[in-house]
N, C-alpha and C positions, 0 to 999 in steps of 0.2 A: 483513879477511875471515877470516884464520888465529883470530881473538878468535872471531868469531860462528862458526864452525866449531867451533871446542874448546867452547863451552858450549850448542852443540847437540847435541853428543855428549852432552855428562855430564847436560845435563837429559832426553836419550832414554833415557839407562842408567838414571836415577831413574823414570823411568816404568815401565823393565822392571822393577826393582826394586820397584817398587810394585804392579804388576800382579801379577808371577810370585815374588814374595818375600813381602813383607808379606801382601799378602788371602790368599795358600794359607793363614800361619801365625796371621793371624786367625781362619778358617775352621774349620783342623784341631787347630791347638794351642794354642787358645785363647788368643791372645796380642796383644789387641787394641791395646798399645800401638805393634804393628812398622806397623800403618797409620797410627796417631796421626804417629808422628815423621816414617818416611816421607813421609807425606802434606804433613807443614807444608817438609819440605826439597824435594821436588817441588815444591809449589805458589810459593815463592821463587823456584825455579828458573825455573819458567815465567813467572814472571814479569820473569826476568831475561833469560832465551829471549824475551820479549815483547818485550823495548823493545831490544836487541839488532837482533833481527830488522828493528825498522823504523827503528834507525839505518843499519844494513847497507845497503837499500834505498835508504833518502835519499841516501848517500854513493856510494852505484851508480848510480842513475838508476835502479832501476826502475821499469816502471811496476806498477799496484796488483794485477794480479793477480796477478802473481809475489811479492809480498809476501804478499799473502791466501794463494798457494799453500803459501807457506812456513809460514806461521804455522798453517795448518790441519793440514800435516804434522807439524807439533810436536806433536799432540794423536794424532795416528793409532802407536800400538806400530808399532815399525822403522820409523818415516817419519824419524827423525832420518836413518839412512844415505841414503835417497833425496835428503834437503836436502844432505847434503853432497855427493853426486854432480854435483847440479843447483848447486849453488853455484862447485864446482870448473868445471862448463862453462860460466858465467856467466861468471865472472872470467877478465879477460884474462892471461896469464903475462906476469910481467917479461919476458921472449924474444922476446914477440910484443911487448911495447908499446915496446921500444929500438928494431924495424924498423921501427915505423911511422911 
């Protein structure tokens, strides 16, 4: 889970970055390559944010809508941080799982 955690992060910050970086400097500074690159390292990401995500799932039990949940939030700006909340309450802590 700490794996699919850590590149839910860095493909949510590629999203901001893409959103709130590259399109402003496409738009205003005429600088159409910061989407170009952007966009191909995003779109990687997500797709590594993709098959993560429904390994994460498989090896969890989830069921599908908690996967769909997840994976829809990867596409929503700052839905990265809500997957990680939601993931952290998901998973059981080592603490809790030697009690039981």
């Amino acid at each position: 889970m700490k794996l699919f955690r850590l590149i839910s992060v860095i493909e949510g910050i590629s999203l901001l970055v893409l959103l709130f970086v590259a399109m402003p400097l496409r738009t205003y500074a005429d600088m159409p390559l910061a989407v170009t690159y952007s966009g191909w390292v995003h779109g990687i990401l997500f797709i590594v944010y993709g098959a993560t995500s429904l390994l994460a799932s498989h090896l969890s039990g989830w069921p599908v809508w908690k996967w769909l949940l997840v994976f829809v939030l990867g596409v929503v700006p700052f839905g990265f941080l809500y997957v990680d909340h939601l993931v952290r309450r998901w998973t059981p802590t080592a603490s809790a799982a030697v009690t039981a």
